[in-house]
Backbone as ProteinMPNN parsed JSONL, in Angstrom:
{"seq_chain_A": "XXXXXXXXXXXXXXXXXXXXXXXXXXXXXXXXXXXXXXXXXXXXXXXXXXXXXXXXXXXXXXXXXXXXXXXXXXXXXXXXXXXXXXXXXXXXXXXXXXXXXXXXXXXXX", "coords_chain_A": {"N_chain_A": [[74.212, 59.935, 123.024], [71.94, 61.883, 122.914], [69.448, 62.756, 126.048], [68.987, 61.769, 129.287], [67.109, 58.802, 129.725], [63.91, 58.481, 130.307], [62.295, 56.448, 132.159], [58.747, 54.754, 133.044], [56.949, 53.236, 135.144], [54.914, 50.302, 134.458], [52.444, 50.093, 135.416], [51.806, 53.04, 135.334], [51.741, 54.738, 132.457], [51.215, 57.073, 131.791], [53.406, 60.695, 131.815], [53.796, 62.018, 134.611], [51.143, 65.241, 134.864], [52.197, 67.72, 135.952], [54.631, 67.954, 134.856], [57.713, 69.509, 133.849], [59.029, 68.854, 131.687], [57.367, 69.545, 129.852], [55.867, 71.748, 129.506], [57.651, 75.055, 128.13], [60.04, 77.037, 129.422], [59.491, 80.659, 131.139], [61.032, 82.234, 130.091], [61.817, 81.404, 127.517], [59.317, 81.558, 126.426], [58.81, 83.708, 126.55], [60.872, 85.056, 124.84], [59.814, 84.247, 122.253], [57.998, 84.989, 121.561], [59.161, 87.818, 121.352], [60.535, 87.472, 119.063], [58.332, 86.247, 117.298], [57.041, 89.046, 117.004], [59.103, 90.367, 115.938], [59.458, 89.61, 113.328], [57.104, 90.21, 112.177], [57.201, 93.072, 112.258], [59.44, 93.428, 110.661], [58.147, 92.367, 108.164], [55.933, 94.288, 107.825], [58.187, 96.54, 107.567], [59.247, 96.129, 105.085], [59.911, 97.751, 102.001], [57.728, 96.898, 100.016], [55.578, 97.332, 101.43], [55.736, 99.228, 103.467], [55.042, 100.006, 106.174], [56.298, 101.236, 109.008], [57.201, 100.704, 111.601], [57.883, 100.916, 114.959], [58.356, 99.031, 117.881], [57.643, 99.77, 120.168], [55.315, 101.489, 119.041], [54.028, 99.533, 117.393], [53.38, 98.158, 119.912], [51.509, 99.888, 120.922], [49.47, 100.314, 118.697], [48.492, 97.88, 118.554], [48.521, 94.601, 117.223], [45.752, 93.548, 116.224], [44.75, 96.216, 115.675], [47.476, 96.741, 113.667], [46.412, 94.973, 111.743], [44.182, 95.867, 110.703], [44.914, 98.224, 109.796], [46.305, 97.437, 107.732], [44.46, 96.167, 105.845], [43.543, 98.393, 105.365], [45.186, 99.572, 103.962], [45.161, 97.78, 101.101], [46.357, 95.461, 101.55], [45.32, 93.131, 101.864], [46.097, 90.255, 102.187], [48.879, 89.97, 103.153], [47.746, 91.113, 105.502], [46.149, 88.626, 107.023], [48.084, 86.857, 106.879], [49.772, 87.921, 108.711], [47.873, 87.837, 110.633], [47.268, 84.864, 111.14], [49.33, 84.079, 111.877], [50.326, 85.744, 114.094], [48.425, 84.674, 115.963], [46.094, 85.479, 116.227], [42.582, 86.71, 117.491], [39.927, 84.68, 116.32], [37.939, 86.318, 115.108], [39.136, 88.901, 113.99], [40.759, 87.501, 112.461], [39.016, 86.138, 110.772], [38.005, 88.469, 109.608], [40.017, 89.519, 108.065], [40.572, 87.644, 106.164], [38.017, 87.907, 104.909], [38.471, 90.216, 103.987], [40.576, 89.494, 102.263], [39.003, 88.102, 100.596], [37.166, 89.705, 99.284], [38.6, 91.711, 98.202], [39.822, 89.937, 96.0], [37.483, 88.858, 94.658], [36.864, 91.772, 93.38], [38.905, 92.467, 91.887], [38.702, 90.282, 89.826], [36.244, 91.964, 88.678]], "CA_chain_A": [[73.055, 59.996, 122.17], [70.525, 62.403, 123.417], [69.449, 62.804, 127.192], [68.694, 60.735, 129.539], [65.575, 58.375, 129.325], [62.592, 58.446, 131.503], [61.208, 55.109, 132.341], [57.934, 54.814, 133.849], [56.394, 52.234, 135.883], [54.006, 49.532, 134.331], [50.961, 51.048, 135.716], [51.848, 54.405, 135.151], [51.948, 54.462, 131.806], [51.814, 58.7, 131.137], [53.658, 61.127, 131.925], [53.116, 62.912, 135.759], [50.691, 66.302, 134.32], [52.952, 68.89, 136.121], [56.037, 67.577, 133.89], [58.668, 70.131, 133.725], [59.469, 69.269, 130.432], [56.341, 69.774, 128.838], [55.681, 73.318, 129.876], [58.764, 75.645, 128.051], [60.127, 78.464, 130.636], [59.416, 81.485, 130.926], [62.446, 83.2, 129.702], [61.583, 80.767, 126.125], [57.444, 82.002, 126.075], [59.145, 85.906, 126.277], [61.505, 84.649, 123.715], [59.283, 83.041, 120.725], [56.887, 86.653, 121.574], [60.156, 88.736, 120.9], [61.092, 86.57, 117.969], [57.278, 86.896, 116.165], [57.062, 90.836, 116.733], [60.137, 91.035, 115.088], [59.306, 89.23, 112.436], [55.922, 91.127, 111.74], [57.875, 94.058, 112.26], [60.12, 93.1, 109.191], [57.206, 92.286, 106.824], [55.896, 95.629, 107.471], [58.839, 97.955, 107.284], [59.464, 95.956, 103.522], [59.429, 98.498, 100.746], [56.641, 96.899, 98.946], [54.598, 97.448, 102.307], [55.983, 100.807, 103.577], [54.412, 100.302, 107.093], [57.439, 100.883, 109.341], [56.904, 100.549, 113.386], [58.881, 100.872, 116.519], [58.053, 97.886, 118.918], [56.3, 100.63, 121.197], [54.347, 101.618, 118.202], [53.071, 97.997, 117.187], [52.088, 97.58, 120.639], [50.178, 101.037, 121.048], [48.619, 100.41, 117.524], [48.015, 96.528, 118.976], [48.16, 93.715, 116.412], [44.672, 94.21, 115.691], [44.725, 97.387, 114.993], [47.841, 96.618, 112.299], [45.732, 93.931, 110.976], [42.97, 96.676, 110.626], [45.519, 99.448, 108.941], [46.804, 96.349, 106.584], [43.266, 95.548, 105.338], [42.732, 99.819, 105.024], [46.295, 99.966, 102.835], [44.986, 97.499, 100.551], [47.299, 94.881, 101.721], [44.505, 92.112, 102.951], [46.784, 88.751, 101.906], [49.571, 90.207, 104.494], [46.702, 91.121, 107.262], [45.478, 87.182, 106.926], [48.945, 86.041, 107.215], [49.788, 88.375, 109.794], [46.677, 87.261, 112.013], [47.229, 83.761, 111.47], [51.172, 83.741, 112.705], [50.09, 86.099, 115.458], [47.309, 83.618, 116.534], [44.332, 86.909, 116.74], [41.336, 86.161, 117.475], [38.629, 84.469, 115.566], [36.893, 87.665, 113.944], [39.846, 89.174, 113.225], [41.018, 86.564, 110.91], [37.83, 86.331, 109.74], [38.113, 90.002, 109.228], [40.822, 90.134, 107.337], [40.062, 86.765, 105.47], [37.026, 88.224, 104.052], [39.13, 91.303, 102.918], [41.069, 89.306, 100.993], [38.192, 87.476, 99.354], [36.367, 91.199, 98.567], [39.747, 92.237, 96.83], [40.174, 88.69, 94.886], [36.337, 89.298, 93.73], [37.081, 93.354, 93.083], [39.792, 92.484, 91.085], [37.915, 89.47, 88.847], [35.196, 92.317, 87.687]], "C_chain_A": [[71.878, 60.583, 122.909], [70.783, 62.688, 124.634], [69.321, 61.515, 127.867], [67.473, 60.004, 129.519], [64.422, 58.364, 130.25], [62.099, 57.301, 131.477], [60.157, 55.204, 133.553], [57.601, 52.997, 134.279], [55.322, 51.699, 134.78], [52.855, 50.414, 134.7], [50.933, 52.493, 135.979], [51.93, 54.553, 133.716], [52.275, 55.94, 130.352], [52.726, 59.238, 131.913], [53.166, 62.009, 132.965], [52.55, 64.695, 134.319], [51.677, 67.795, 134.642], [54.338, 68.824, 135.523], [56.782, 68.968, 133.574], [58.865, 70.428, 131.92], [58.765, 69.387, 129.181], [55.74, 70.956, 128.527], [57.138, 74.023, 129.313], [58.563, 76.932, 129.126], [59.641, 79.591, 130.196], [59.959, 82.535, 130.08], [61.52, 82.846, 127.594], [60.353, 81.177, 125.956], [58.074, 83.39, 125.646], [60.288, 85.876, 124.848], [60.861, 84.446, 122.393], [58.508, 84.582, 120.652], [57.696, 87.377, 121.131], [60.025, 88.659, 119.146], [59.526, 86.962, 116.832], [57.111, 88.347, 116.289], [58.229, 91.494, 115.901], [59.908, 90.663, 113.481], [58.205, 89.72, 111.57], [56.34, 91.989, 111.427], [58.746, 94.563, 111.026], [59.649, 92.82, 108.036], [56.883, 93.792, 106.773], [56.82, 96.659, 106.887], [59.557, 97.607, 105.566], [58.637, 97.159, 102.82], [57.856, 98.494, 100.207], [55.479, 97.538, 99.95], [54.573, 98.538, 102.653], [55.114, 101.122, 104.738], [56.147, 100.207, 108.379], [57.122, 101.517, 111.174], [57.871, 100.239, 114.001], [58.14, 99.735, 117.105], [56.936, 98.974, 119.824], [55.375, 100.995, 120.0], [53.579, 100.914, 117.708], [52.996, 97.826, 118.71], [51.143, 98.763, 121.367], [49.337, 100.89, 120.015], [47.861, 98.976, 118.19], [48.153, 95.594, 117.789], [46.597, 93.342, 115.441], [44.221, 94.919, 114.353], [45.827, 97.664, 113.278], [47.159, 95.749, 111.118], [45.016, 94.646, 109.897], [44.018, 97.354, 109.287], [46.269, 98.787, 107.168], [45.412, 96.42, 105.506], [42.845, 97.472, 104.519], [44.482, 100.258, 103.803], [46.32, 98.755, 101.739], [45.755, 96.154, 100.285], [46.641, 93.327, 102.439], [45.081, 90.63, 102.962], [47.722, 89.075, 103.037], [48.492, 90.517, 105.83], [46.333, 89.568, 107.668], [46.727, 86.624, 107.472], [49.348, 86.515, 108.227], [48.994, 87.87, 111.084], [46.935, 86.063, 112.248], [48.713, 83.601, 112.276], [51.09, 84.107, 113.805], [48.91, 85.229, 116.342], [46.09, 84.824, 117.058], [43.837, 86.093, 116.92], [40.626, 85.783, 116.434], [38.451, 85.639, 114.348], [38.157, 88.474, 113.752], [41.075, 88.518, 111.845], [40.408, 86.438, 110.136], [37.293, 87.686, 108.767], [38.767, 90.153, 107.745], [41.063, 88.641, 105.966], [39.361, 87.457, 104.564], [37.431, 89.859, 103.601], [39.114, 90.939, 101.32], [39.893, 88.815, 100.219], [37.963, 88.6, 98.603], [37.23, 91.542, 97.231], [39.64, 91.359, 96.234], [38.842, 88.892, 93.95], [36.252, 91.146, 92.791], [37.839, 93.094, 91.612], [39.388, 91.813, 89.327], [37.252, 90.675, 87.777], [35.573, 93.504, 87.51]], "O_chain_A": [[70.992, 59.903, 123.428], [71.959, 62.931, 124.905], [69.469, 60.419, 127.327], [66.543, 60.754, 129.222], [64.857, 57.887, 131.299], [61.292, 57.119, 130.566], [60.439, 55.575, 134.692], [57.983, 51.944, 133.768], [54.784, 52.598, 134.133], [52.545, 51.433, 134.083], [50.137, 53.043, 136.74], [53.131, 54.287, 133.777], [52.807, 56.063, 129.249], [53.095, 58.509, 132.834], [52.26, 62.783, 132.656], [53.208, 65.101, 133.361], [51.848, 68.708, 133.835], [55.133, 69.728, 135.776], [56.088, 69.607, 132.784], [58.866, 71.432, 131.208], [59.15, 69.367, 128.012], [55.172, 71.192, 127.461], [58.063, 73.623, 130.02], [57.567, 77.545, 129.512], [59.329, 79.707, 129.01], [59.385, 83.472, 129.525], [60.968, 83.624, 126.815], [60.225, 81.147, 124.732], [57.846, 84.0, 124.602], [60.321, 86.771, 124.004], [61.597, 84.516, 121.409], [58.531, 85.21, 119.593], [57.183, 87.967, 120.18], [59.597, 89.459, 118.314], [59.57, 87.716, 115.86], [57.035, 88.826, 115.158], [58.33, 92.613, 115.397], [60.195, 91.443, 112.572], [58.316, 89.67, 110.346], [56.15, 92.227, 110.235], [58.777, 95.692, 110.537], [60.295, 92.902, 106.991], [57.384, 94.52, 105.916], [56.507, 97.458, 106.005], [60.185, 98.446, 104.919], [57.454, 97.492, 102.894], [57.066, 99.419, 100.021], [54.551, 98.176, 99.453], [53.57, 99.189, 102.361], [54.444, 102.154, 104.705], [56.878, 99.219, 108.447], [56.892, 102.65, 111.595], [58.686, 99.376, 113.677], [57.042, 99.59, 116.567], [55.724, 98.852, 120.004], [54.278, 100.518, 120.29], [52.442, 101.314, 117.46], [52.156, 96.934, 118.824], [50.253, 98.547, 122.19], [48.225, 101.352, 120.27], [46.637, 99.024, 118.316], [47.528, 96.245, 116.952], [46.508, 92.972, 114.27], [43.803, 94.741, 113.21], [45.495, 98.274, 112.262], [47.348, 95.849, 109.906], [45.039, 94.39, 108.694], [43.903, 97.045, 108.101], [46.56, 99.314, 106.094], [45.594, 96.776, 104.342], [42.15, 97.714, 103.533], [44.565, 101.219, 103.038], [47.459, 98.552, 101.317], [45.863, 95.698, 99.147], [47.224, 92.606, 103.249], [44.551, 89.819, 103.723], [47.439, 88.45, 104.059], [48.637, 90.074, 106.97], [46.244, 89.409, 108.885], [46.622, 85.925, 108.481], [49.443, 85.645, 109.092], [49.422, 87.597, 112.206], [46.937, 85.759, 113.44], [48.877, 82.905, 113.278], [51.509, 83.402, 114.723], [48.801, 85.448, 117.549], [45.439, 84.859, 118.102], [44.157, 84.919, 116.732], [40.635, 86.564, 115.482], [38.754, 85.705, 113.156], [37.894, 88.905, 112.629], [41.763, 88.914, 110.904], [40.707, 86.51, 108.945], [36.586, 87.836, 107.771], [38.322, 90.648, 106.71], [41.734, 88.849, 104.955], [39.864, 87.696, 103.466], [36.668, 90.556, 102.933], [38.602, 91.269, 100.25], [39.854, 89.203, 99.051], [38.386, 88.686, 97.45], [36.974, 91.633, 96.031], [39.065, 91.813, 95.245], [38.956, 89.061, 92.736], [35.62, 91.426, 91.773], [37.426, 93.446, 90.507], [39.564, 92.318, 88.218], [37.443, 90.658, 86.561], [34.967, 94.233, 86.725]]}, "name": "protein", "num_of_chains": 1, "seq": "XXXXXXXXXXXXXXXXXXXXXXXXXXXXXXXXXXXXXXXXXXXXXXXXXXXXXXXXXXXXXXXXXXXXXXXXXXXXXXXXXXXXXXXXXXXXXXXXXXXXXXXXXXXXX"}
């Protein structure tokens, strides 16, 4: 059933900070990064989207910058979700946030 258990001492009562098994490896960080570029990669090159990138091409354009080309092909609900999965920055969520609102109000009038 499972691994084995870790028992700590009475007056220890966390977990040492340099813990092994709280940090995933390296190999698994370059892994989960593979794993979302591909997956971006696969929203774009969908039909309905018709943005279709090489791996060297999403990372010469930058994440960003597709965010950017999303928001300029009228596509600002995929740039939002895009930014948030890729974890952008701040102002480019906010970016592409306040796309979508523009279009949702565009559309209303």
């Amino acid at each position: 059933m499972g691994g084995p258990a870790v028992v700590y001492d009475d007056e220890d009562d966390e977990a040492p900070p340099d813990s092994d098994a709280v940090r995933p490896s390296p190999a698994a960080v370059r892994f989960v990064a593979a794993s979302r570029k591909l997956r971006v990669l696969n929203a774009l090159r969908d039909p309905a989207v018709g943005l279709a990138l090489t791996s060297a091409q999403f990372d010469s354009v930058s994440p960003p910058g597709v965010v950017a080309r999303l928001v300029a092909m009228r596509r600002p609900a995929l740039a939002g979700t895009i930014a948030r999965y890729l974890d952008l920055e701040g102002s480019v969520r906010a970016y592409a946030r306040a796309s979508r609102a523009a279009a949702m109000i565009a559309a209303d009038g």
